[in-house]
C-alpha positions in Angstrom: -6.5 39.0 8.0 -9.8 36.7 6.6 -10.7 37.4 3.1 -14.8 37.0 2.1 -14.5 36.7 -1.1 -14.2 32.4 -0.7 -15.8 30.2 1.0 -15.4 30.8 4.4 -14.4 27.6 6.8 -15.0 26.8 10.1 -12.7 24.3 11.3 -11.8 22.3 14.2 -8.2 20.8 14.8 -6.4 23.0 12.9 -3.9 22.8 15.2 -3.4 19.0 14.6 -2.1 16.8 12.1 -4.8 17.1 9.4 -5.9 20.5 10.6 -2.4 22.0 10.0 -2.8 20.9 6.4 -6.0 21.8 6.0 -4.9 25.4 6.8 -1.9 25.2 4.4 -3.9 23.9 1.7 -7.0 26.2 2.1 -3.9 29.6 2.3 -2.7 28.7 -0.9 -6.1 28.6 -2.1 -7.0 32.1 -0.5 -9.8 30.2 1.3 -11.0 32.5 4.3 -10.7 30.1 7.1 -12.3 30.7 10.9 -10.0 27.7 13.0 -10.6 26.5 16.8 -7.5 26.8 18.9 -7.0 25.9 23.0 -4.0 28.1 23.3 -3.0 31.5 21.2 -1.7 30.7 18.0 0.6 33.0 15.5 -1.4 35.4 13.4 -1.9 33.5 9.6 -3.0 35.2 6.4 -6.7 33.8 5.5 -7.0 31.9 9.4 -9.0 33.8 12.4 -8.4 31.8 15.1 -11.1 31.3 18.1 -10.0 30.7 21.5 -11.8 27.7 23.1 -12.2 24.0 22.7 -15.3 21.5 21.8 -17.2 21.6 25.4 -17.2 25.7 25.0 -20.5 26.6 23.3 -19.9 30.1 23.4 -16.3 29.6 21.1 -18.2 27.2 18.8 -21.2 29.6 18.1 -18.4 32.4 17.3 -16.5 30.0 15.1 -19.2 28.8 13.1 -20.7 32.7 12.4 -20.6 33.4 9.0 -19.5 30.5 7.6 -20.8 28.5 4.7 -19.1 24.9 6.1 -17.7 23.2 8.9 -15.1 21.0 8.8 -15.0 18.7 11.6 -11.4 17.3 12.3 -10.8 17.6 16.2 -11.4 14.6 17.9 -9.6 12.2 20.2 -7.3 9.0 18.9 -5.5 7.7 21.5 -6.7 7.7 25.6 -6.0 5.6 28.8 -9.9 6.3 30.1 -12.6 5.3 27.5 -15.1 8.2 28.6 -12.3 10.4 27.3 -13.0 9.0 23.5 -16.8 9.8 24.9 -16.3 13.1 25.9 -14.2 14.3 22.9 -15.5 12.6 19.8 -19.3 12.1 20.9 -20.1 15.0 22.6 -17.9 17.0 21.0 -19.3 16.2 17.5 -22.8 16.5 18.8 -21.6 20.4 20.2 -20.8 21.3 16.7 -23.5 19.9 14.5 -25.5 22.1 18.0 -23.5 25.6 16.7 -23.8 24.6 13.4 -28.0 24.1 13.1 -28.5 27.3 15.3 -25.8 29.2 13.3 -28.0 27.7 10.1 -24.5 26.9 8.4 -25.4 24.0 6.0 -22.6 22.0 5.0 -20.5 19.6 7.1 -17.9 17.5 6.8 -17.1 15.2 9.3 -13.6 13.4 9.6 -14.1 9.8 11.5 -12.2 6.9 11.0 -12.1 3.4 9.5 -12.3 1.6 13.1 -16.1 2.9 13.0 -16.8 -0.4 10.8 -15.8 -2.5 13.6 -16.8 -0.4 16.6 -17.0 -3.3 19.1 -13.6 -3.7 18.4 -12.5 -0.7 20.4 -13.9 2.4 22.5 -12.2 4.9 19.6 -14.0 2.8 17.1 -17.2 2.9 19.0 -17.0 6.3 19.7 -16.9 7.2 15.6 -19.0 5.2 15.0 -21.4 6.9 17.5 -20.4 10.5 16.1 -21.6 9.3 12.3 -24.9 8.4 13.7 -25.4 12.1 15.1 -23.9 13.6 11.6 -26.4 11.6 9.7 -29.4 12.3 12.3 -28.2 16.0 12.2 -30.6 17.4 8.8 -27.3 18.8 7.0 -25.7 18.6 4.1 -23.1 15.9 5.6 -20.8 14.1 4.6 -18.2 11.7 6.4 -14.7 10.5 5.4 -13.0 7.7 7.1 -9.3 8.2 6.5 -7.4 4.5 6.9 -3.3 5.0 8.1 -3.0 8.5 7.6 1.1 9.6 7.6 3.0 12.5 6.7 4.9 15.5 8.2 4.3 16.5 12.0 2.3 13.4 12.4 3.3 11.6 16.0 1.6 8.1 15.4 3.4 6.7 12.6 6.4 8.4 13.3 6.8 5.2 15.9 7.4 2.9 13.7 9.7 5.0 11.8 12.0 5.4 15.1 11.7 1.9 15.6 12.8 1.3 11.8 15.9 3.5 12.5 17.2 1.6 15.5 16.3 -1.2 12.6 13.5 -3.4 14.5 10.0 -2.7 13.9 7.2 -4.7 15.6 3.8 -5.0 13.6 0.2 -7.3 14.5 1.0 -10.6 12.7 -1.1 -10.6 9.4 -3.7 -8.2 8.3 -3.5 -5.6 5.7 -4.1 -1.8 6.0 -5.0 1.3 3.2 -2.9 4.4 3.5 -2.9 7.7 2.5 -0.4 10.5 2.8 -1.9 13.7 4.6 -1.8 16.0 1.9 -3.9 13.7 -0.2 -6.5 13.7 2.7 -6.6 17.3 3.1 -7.2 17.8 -0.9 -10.5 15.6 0.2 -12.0 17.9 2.4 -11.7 21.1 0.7 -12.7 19.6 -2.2 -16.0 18.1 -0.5 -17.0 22.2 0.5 -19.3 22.6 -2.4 -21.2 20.3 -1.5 -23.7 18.9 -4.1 -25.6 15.1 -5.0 -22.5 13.4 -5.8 -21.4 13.9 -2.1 -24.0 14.8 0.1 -24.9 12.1 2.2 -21.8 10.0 1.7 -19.3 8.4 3.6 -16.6 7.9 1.3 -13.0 6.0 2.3 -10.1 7.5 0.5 -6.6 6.1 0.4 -3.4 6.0 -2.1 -4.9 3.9 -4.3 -3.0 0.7 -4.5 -5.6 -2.0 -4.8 -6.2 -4.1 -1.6 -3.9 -2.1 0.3 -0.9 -3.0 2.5 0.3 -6.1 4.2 1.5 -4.7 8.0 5.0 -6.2 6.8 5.4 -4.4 3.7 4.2 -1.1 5.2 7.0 -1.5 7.6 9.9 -2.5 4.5 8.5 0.4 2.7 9.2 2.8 6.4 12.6 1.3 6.4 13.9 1.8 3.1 12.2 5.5 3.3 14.9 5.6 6.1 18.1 3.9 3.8 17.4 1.0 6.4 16.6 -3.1 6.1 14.9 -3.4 9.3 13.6 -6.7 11.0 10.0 -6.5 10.7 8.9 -9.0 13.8 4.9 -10.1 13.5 3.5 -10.1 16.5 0.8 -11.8 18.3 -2.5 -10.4 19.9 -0.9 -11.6 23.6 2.3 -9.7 22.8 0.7 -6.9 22.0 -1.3 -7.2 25.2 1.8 -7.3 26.8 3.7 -4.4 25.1 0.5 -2.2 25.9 1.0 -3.0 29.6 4.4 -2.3 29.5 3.7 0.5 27.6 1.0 2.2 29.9 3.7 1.6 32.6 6.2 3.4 31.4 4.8 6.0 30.0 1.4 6.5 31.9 -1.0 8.5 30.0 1.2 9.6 27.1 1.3 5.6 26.1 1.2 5.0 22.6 0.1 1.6 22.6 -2.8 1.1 24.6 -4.9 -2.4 25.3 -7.7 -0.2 23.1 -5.5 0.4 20.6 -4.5 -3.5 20.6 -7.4 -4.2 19.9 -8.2 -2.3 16.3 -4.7 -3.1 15.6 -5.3 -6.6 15.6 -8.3 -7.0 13.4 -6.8 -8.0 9.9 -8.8 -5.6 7.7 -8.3 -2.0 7.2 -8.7 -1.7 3.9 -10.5 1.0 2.5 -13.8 0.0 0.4 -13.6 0.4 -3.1 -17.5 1.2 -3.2 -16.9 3.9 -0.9 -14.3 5.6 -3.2 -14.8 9.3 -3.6 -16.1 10.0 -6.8 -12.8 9.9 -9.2 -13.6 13.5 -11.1 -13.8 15.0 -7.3 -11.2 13.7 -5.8 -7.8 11.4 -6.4 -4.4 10.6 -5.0 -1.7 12.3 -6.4 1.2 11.1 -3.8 3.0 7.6 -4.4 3.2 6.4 -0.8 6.9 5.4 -1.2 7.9 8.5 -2.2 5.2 9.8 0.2 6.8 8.2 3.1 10.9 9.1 2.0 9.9 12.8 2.0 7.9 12.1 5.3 11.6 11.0 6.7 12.7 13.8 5.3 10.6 16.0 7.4 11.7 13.9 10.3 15.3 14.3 10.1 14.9 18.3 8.8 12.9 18.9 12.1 15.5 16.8 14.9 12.5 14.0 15.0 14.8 11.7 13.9 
C-alpha cells in the first residue's frame, strides 16, 4: 500500500545496495515511495514497485507519475565491456531526467561517484562524469552526491576485502588515501536532499564519515581486520600487480570479475578523499556512524547472513 500524504519518491535501484536503504529509511519515515524493479519483488508497506529497467520508457514514465522527486541511484559500477558503463549510467540517466521533464516532476537527485573528478582515469569515472553533465544541462532542481567507499550490510564490493581479512591477507594499491561512509549515513543524505531549496539546489556535495583527510588504504584494511577479531597482513601493492591480479581475475571469473583493468585503474590514483568545500551543509545533513563501529556491525551482518 503507498500512502499520499508524504512526499512521494520515485526511485531507481532500490533493489541495490543504497536503494535497499533508501527504502528502509523512507518506510520508517512513512515516505510513499514508487521503486524500479527488473524482477517481482515482495509486496512492502509505503513501496509500489514498477516492473522494468532504465532503457524501458514506458516503466519510467509510470514510475515517475505523481511524484514530487526522483531519486536516481541505479547505475552500473563494475563491467568487462566499457559501453556497458555507457549504456547504463549515460543513457540511462539521460532516460530519467527524459520521464522526469515530460512527467514535469521537479526535483532530482542524482547519486554519481567520486571517480567523476578524474574521469580519464577510468570508463566508470567517465561515464559519471558524463551523467553530471546531463543532470546539470537538464533545467531541474538537481542536485548530485558523490558517495567516496560506501560499506555496510548486503554490500558485495567491500565485502572482498573483508573475506580476504578473514583468511588474514588483504591486498590494497600501495599508498593513497580514501573517504568513507557507512550506507545508512548515505541514505540519510538523499532523503534529506527531497525538499529541495537554495542551500542544495544546484550542488554537488561529497559526503563521508567525517574524519578529516580520510583513510590511508592500510588503515582502512587494519580497521576491516580488527572489525573481524583478526591482525591481517595488509600487502601494498603496485599498479603492475594489480594489472596482473585483474587479468587473473577476468580469467577466472569472466564477467563476474571483481577486479577489473578499469577498476585498476581508479584504484590506483592516490586521492579519494572527499572535498571539504563540497560538504553538505552541516544543519542538513551529518554522519552519525563511527566507521569502526560501522564496519564491526557490518561483520556482523556478514556472519548473521552465512557471508562470512
Amino acid at each position: 500500500m503507498v500512502r499520499k500524504d508524504r512526499a512521494l519518491v520515485a526511485l531507481t535501484g532500490g533493489t541495490g545496495f543504497v536503494g535497499q536503504m533508501v527504502l528502509e529509511l523512507a518506510r520508517s519515515r512513512g515516505i510513499a515511495v514508487q521503486a524500479l524493479a527488473r524482477r517481482a519483488q515482495a509486496p512492502q508497506d509505503h513501496v509500489a514497485w514498477v516492473a522494468g529497467d532504465l532503457s524501458t520508457r514506458g516503466a519510467l514514465d509510470d514510475l515517475v507519475r505523481g511524484t514530487e522527486a526522483v531519486i536516481h541511484v541505479a547505475g552500473l559500477v563494475n563491467a568487462a565491456d566499457p559501453q556497458e558503463f555507457e549504456r547504463a549510467n549515460v543513457l540511462g540517466t539521460m532516460n530519467m531526467i527524459e520521464a522526469a521533464r515530460a512527467a514535469g516532476v521537479p526535483r532530482f537527485i542524482f547519486v554519481s561517484s567520486l571517480s567523476a573528478r578524474e574521469p580519464d582515469l577510468s570508463a566508470y569515472g567517465a561515464s559519471k562524469a558524463r551523467a553530471e553533465m546531463l543532470v546539470k544541462a537538464s533545467g531541474l532542481d538537481w542536485t548530485i552526491v558523490r558517495p567516496p567507499a560506501v560499506y555496510g550490510p548486503r554490500d558485495a564490493e567491500m565485502f572482498e576485502l573483508f573475506r580476504a581479512a578473514k583468511w588474514g591477507v588483504v591486498p590494497v594499491p600501495a599508498g593513497g588515501r580514501a573517504s568513507m561512509i557507512h550506507v545508512e549515513d548515505l541514505a540519510r543524505l538523499l532523503l534529506a536532499l527531497i525538499p529541495g531549496g537554495m542551500a542544495v539546489n544546484g550542488h554537488t556535495f561529497e559526503p563521508d564519515d567525517g574524519v578529516p583527510g580520510g583513510w590511508s588504504h592500510v588503515d582502512m584494511a587494519r580497521a576491516i581486520g580488527a572489525a573481524l577479531g583478526k591482525r591481517p597482513w595488509v600487502i601494498s601493492l603496485r599498479p603492475g600487480f594489480l594489472r596482473l591480479g585483474a587479468r587473473i581475475d577476468g580469467m577466472l571469473r569472466g564477467a563476474k570479475a571483481k577486479l577489473t583493468p578499469d577498476r585498476v585503474g581508479y584504484m590506483t590514483h592516490p586521492d579519494w578523499v572527499v572535498s571539504p568545500d563540497a560538504a553538505p551543509p552541516p544543519e542538513l545533513w551529518r554522519a552519525l556512524i563511527e566507521t569502526r563501529g560501522g564496519l564491526t556491525g557490518t561483520a556482523e551482518w556478514y556472519r548473521r547472513e552465512g557471508w562470512l
